[in-house]
FINURO-558809 format. One record per residue (C-alpha): residue number from 1; y, z, x. Coordinates in Angstrom, 1 decimal. Layout:
BEGIN
<NUM, <Y, Z, X>>
...
//
This chain:
BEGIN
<1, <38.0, -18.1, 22.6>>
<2, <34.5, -19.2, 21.4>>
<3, <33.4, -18.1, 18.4>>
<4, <29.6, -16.5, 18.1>>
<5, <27.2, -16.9, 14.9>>
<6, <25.9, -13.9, 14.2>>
<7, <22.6, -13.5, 12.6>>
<8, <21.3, -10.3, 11.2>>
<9, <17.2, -9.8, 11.0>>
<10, <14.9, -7.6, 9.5>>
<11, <12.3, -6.5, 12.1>>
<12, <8.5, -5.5, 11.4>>
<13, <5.8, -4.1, 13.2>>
<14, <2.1, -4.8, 12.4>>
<15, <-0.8, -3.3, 13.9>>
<16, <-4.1, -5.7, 14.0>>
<17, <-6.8, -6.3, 15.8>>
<18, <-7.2, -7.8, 19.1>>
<19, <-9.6, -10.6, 17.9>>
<20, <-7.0, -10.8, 14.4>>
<21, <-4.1, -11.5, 16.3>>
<22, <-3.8, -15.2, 16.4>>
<23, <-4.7, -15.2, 13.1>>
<24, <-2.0, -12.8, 12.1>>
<25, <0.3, -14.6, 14.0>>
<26, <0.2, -17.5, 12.4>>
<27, <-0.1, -15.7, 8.7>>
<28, <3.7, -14.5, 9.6>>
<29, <4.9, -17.6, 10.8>>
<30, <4.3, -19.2, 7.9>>
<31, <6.6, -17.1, 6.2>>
<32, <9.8, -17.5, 8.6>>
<33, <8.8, -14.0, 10.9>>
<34, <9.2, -14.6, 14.7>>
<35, <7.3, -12.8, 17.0>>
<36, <9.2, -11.2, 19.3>>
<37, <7.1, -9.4, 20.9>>
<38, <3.0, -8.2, 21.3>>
<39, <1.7, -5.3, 23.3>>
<40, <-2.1, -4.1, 23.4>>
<41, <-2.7, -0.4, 22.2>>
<42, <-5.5, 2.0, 23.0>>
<43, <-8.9, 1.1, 21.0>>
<44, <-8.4, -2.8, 21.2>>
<45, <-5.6, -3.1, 18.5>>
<46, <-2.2, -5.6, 18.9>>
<47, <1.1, -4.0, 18.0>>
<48, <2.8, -7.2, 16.7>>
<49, <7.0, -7.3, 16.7>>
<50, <8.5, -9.6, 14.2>>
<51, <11.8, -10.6, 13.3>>
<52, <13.0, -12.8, 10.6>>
<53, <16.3, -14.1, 9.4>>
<54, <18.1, -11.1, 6.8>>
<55, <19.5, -14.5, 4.6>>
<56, <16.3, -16.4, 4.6>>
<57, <16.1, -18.6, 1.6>>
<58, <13.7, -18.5, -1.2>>
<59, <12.8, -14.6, 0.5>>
<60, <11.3, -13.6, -2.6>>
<61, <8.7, -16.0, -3.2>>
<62, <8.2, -15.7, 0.5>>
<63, <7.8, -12.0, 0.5>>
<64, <5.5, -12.2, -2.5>>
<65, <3.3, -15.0, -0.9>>
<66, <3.6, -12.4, 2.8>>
<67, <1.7, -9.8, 0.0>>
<68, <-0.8, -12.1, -0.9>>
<69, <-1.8, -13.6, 2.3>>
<70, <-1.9, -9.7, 3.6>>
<71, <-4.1, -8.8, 0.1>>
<72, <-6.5, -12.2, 1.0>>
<73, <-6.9, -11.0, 4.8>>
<74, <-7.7, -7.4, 4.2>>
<75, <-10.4, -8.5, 1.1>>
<76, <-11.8, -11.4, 4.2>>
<77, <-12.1, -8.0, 6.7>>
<78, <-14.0, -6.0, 3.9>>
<79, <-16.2, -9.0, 3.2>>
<80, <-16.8, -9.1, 7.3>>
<81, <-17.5, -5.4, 7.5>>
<82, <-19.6, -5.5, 4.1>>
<83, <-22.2, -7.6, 6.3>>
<84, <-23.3, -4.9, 8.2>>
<85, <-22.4, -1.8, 6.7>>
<86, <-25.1, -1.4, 4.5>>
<87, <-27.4, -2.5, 7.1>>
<88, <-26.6, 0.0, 9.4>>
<89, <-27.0, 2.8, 6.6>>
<90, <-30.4, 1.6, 6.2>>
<91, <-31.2, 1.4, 10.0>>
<92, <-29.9, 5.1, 11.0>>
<93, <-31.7, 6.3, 7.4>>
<94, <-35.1, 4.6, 8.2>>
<95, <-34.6, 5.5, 12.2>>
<96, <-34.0, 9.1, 11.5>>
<97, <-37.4, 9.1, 9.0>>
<98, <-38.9, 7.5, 11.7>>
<99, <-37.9, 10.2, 14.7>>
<100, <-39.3, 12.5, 12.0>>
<101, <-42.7, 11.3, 11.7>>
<102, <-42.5, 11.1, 15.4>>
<103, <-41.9, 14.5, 15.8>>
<104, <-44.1, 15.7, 13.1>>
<105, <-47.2, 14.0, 15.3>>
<106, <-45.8, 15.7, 18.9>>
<107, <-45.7, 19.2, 16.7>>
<108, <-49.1, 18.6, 15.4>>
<109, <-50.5, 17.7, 19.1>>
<110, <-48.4, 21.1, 20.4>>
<111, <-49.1, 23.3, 17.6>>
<112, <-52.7, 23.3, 16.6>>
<113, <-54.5, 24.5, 19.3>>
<114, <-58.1, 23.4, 20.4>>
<115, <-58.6, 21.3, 17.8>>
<116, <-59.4, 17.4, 18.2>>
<117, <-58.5, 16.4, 15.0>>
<118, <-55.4, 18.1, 14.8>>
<119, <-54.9, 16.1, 18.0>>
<120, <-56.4, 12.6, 16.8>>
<121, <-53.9, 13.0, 13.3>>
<122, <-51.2, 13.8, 15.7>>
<123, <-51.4, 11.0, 18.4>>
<124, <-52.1, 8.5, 14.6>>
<125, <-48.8, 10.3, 13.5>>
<126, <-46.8, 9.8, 16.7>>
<127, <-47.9, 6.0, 16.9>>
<128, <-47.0, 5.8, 13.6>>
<129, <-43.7, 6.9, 14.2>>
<130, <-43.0, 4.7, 17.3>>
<131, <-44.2, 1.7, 15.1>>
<132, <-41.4, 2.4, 12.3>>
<133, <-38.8, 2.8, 15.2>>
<134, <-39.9, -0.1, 17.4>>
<135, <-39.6, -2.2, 13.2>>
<136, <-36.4, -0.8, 12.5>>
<137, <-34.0, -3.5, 14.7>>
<138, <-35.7, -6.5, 12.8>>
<139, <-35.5, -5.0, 9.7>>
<140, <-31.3, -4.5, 10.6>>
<141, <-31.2, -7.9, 11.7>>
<142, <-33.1, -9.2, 8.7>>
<143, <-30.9, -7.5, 6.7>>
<144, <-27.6, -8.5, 8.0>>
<145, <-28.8, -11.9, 8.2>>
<146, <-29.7, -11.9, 4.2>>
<147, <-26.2, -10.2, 4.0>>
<148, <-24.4, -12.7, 5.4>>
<149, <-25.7, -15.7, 3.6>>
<150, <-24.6, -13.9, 0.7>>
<151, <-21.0, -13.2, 1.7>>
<152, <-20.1, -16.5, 3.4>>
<153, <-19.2, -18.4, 0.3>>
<154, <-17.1, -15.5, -0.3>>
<155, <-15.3, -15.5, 3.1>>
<156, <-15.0, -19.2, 3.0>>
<157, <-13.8, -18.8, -0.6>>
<158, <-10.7, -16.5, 0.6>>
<159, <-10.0, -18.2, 3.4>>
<160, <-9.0, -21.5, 1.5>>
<161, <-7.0, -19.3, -0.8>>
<162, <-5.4, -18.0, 2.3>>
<163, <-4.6, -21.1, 3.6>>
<164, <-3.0, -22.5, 0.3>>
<165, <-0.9, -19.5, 0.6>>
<166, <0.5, -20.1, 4.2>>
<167, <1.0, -23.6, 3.3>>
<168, <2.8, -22.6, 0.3>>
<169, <5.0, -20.5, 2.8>>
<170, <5.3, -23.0, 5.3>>
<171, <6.5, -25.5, 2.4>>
<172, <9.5, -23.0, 1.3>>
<173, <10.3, -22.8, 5.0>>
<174, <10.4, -26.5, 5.3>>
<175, <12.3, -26.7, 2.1>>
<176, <14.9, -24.6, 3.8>>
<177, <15.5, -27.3, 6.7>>
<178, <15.6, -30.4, 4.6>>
//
């Protein structure tokens, strides 16, 4: 009778992004996970099935290396998200001041009856407003442009502190074989 080796695993499920999962991927195979599986969810997420060897070696300094990599991606997706958020506070802010004055030149046209300056300072006020909303998308893009040259260096900053973590990983997985 032929004898089996048997091999006990840990298993772990991640849930990432669609456009995070080669990325993710590769972060896990550095540290000895094997994907076993990948399946797309509702809302464009990636439910990612690992497994790993239960008697890897070195699986401390591999599991603490596993929590930085994860700690370096998730401060990489909040300096991606940062680029736009405040932004986009700025752009519904302004946009709803400018609907405002938009409005307050239609009621001033509507309300005040018979009276051509009341309607002159409205159509002004309405222009006005259409001006401030037709500025608004450059001013966004401006923005997020400005943004962005600021948080680059950042992002280029953790990932090179990412990589040297997965190669860190990958060496203690090579380490292993040798």
């Amino acid at each position: 009778m032929q004898e089996k080796d048997f091999v006990a695993y840990e298993y772990k499920t991640v849930l990432v992004k669609a456009r995070e999962q080669a990325r993710a991927t590769d972060m896990y195979e550095a540290f000895g996970w094997e994907v076993t599986n990948a399946s797309v969810t509702a809302a464009g997420n990636v439910t990612i099935s690992l497994r790993r060897d239960r008697k890897q070696l070195h699986k401390q300094e591999l599991v603490k290396l596993e929590r930085q990599a994860e700690e370096e991606c998730a401060t990489i997706d909040s300096l991606e998200r940062s680029k736009t958020l405040g932004a986009r506070v700025f752009a519904c802010i302004f946009g709803c001041a400018a609907a405002l004055v938009l409005g307050g030149g239609m009621c001033l046209t509507m309300l005040v009856e018979g009276s051509a300056a009341a309607m002159a300072g409205g159509i002004v006020l309405g222009l006005a407003g259409i001006a401030l909303c037709a500025v608004n998308y450059p001013v966004y893009k401006k923005l997020v442009e400005r943004k962005t040259r600021e948080v680059l260096p950042l992002i280029d900053g953790s990932e090179e502190k990412l990589a040297g973590i997965l190669e860190r990983g990958n060496g203690l997985l090579s380490a292993d074989i040798i």
